[in-house]
TORLUM-711900 format. One line per field, with one value per residue: x, y, z of N, C-alpha, C, O in turn. Coordinates in nm, 4 decimals. Layout:
% residues N
neast = (X	...)
nnorth = (Y	...)
nup = (Z	...)
caeast = (X	...)
canorth = (Y	...)
caup = (Z	...)
ceast = (X	...)
cnorth = (Y	...)
cup = (Z	...)
oeast = (X	...)
onorth = (Y	...)
oup = (Z	...)
This chain:
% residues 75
neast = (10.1800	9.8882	9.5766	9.3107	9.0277	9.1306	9.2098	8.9215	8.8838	8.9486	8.9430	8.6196	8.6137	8.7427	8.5461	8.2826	8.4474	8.5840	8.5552	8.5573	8.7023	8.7900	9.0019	9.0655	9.2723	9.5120	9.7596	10.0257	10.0214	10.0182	10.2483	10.4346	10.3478	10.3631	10.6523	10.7368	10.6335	10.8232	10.7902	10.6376	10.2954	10.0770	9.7633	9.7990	9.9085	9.7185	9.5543	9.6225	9.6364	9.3526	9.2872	9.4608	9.3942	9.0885	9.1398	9.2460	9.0748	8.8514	8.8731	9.0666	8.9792	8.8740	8.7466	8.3918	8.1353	7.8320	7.5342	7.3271	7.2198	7.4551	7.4917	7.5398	7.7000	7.6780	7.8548)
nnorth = (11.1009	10.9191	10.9604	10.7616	10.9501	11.1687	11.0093	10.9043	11.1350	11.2022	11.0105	11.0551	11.2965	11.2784	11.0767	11.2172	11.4193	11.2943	11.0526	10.6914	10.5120	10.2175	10.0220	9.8028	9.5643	9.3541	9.1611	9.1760	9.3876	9.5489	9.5467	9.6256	9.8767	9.9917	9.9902	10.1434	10.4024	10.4333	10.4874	10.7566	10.8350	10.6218	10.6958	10.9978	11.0288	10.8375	11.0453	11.2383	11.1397	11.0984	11.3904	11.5375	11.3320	11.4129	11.6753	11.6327	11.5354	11.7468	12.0050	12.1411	12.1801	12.0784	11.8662	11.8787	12.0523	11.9826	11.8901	11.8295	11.6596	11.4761	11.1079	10.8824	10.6251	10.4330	10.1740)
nup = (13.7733	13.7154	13.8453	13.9410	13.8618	13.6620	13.4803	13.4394	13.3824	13.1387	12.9793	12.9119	12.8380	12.6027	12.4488	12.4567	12.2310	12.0113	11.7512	11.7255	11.5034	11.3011	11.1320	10.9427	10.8061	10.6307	10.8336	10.7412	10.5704	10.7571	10.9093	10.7125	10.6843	10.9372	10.9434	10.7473	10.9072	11.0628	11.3510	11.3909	11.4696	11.4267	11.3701	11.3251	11.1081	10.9127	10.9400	10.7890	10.5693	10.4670	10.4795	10.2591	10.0487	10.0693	9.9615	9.7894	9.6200	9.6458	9.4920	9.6417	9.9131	10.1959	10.4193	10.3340	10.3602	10.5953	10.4419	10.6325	10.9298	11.0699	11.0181	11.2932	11.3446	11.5925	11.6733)
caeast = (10.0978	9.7246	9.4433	9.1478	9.0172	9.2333	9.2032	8.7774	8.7858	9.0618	8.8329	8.4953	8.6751	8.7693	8.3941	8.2777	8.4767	8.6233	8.4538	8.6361	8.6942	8.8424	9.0676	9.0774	9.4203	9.6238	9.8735	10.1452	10.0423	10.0212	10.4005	10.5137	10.3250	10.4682	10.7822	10.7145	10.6224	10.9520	10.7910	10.5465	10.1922	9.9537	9.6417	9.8172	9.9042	9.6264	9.4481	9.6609	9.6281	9.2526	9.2734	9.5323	9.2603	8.9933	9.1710	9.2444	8.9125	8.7548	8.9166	9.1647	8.9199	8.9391	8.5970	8.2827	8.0059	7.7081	7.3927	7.2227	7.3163	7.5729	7.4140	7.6219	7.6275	7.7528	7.9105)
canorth = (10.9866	10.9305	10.9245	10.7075	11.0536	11.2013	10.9087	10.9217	11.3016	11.2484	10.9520	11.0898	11.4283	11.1589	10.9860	11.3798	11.4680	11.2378	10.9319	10.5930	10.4419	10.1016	10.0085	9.6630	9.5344	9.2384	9.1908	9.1575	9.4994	9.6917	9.5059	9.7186	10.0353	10.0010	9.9784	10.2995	10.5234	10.4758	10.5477	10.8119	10.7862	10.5863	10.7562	11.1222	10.9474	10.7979	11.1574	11.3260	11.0429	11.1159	11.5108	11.5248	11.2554	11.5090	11.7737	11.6117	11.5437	11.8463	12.0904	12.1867	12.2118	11.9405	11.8248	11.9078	12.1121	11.9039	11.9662	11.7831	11.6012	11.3328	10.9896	10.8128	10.4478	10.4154	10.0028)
caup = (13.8064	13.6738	13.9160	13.8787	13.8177	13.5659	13.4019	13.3615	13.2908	12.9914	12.8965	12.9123	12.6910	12.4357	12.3940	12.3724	12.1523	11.9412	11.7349	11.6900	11.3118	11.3468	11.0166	10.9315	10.7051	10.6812	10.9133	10.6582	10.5120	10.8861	10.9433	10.6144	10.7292	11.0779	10.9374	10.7081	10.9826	11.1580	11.4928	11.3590	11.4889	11.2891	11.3912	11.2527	10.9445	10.8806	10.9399	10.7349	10.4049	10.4276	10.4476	10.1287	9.9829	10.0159	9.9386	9.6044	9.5283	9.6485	9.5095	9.7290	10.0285	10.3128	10.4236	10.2702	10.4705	10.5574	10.4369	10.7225	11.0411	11.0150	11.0760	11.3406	11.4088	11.7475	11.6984)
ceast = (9.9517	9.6554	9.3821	9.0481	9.0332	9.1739	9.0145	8.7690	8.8385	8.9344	8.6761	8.4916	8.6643	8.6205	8.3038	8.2973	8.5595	8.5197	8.6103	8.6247	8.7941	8.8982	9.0791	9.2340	9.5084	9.7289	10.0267	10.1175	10.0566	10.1777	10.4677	10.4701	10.4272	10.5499	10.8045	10.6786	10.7144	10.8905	10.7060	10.4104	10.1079	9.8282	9.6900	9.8296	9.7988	9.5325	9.4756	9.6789	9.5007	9.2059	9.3579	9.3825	9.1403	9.0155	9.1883	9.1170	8.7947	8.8321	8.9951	9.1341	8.9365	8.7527	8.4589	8.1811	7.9166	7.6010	7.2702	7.2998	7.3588	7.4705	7.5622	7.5647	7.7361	7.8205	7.9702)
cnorth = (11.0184	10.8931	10.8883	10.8665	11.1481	11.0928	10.9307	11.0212	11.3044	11.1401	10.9775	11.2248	11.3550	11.0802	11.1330	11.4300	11.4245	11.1257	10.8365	10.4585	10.3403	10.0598	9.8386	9.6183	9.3958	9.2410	9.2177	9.2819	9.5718	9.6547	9.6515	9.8630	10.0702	10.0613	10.1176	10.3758	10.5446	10.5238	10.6748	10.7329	10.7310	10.6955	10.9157	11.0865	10.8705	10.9355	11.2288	11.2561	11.0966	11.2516	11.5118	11.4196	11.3753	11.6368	11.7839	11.6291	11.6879	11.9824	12.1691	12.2297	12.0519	11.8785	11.8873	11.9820	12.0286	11.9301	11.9205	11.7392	11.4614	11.1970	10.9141	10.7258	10.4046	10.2339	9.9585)
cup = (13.7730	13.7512	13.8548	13.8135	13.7416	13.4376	13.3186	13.3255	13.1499	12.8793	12.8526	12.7956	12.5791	12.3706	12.3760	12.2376	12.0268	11.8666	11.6928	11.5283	11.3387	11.1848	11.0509	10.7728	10.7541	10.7445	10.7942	10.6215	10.6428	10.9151	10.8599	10.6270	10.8846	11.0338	10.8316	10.7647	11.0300	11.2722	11.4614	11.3984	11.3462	11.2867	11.2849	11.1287	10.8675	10.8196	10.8558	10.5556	10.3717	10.4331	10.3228	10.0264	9.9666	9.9682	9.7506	9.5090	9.5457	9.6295	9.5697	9.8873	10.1024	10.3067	10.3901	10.3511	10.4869	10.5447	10.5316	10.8478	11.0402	11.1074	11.1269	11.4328	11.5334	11.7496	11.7984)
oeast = (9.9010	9.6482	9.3606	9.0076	8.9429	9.1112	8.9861	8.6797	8.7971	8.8738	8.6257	8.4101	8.5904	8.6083	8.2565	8.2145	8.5993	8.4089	8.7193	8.5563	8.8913	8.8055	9.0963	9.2491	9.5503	9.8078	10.1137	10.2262	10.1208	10.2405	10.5256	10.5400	10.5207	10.5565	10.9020	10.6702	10.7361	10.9453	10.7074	10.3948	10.0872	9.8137	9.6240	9.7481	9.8166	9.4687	9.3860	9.7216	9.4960	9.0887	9.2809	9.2974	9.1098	8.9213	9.1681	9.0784	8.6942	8.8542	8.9851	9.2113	8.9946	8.6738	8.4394	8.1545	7.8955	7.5473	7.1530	7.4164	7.2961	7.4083	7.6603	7.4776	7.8486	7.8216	8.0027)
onorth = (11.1276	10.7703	10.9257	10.8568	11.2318	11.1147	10.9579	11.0511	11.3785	11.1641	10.9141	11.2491	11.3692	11.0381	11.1496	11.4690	11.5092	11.1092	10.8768	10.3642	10.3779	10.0733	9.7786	9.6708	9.3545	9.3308	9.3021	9.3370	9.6760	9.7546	9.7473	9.9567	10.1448	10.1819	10.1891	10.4759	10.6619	10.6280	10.7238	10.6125	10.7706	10.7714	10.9420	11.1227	10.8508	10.9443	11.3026	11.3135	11.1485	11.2650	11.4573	11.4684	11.4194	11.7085	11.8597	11.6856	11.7162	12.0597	12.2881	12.2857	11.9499	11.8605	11.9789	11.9050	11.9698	11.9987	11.9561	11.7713	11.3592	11.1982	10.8898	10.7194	10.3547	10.1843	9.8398)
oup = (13.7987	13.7530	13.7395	13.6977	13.7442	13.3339	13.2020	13.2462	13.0607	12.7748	12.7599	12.7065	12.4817	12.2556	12.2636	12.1553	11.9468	11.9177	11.6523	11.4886	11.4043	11.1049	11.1570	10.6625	10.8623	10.7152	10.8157	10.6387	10.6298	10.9504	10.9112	10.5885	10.9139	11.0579	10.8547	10.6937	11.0603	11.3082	11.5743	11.3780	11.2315	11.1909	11.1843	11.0438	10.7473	10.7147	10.8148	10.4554	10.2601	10.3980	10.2438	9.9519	9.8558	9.9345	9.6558	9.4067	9.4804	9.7228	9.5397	9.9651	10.0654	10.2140	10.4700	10.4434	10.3808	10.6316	10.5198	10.8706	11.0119	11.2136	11.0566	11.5196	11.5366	11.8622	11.8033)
């Protein structure tokens, strides 16, 4: 069982330490992804299209180092 408590420390971890990217797609195409995950998370699949993606393009490395500090737009 989740305490009110539980509950804000798991959420307050998650706004820490995570950021939220919001995907936008036609319903008719998220139906046919659905239905290609078979019950596989989206979110891992998703994460794991755009590491292979950079991996392609960068040489076989994943994400890039940054040469400064990431500009983030809180929406």
């Amino acid at each position: 069982m989740n305490t009110k408590a539980k509950i804000r420390a798991v959420e307050k971890y998650n706004a820490k330490t995570y950021d939220r990217i919001y995907v936008r797609m036609k319903k008719a195409d998220a139906e046919i992804l659905k239905a290609f995950l078979n019950g596989r998370s989206l979110n891992g699949f998703i994460n794991d299209a755009i590491q292979e993606k950079l991996e392609r393009e960068n040489g076989g490395q994943g994400l890039p180092e940054l040469e400064h500090e990431p500009f983030i737009d809180n929406c």
